[in-house]
C-alpha positions as CSV (number, residue, x, y, z in Angstrom):
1,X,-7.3,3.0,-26.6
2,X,-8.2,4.7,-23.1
3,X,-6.8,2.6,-20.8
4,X,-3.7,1.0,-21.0
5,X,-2.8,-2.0,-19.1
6,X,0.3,-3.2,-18.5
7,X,2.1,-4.3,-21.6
8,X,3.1,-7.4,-20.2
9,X,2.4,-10.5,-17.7
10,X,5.7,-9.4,-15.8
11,X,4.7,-6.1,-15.6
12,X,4.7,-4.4,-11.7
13,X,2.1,-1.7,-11.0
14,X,4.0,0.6,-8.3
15,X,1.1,2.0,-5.9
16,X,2.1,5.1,-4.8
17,X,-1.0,5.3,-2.4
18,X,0.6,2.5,0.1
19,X,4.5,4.2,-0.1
20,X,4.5,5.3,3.0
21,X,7.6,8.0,1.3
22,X,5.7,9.4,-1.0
23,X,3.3,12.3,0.5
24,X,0.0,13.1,0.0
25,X,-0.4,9.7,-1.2
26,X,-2.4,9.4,-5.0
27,X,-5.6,8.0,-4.3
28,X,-6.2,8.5,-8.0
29,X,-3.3,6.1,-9.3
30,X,-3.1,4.2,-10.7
31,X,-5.9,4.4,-13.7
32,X,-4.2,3.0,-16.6
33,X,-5.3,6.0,-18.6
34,X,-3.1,7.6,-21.6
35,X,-4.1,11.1,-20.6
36,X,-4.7,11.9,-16.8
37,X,-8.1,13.0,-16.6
38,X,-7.0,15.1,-13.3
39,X,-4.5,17.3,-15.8
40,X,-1.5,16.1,-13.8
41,X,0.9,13.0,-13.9
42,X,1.6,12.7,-10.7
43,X,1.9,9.3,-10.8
44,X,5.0,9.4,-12.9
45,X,7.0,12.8,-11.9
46,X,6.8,11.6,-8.1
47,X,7.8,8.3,-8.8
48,X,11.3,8.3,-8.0
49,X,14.3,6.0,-9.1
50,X,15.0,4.5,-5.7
51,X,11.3,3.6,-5.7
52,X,11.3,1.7,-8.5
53,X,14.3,-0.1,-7.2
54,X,13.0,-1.5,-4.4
55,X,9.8,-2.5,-6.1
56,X,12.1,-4.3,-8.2
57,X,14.0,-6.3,-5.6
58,X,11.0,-6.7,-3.5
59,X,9.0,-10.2,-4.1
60,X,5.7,-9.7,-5.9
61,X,2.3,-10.3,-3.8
62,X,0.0,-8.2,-6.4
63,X,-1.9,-5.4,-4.4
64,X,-0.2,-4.6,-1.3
65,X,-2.8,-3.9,1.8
């Protein structure tokens, strides 16, 4: 398929565009796509480790504002 959801109900979307760390900010992610139709995955190579942490241990409120 095009787009790919997450796989599962448990699944976490980290925004990149609200991370406040992570500069410029991705106003294009996230778009569930297989292929990134901007030619770069961004979304991915600047997401780093300790992100993913913290989204981890952070409670989940769906899309931050």
């Amino acid at each position: 398929p095009e787009h790919t959801p997450p796989l599962s109900p448990k699944a976490r979307v980290l925004w990149l565009k609200w991370d406040t760390q992570v500069q410029p900010p991705l106003d294009c992610a996230p778009c569930f796509k297989r292929e990134c139709p901007l030619g770069h995955l961004r979304c991915l190579q600047d997401l780093s480790p300790q992100q993913v942490l913290r989204a981890l241990s952070e409670p989940s409120t769906g899309v931050p504002t």
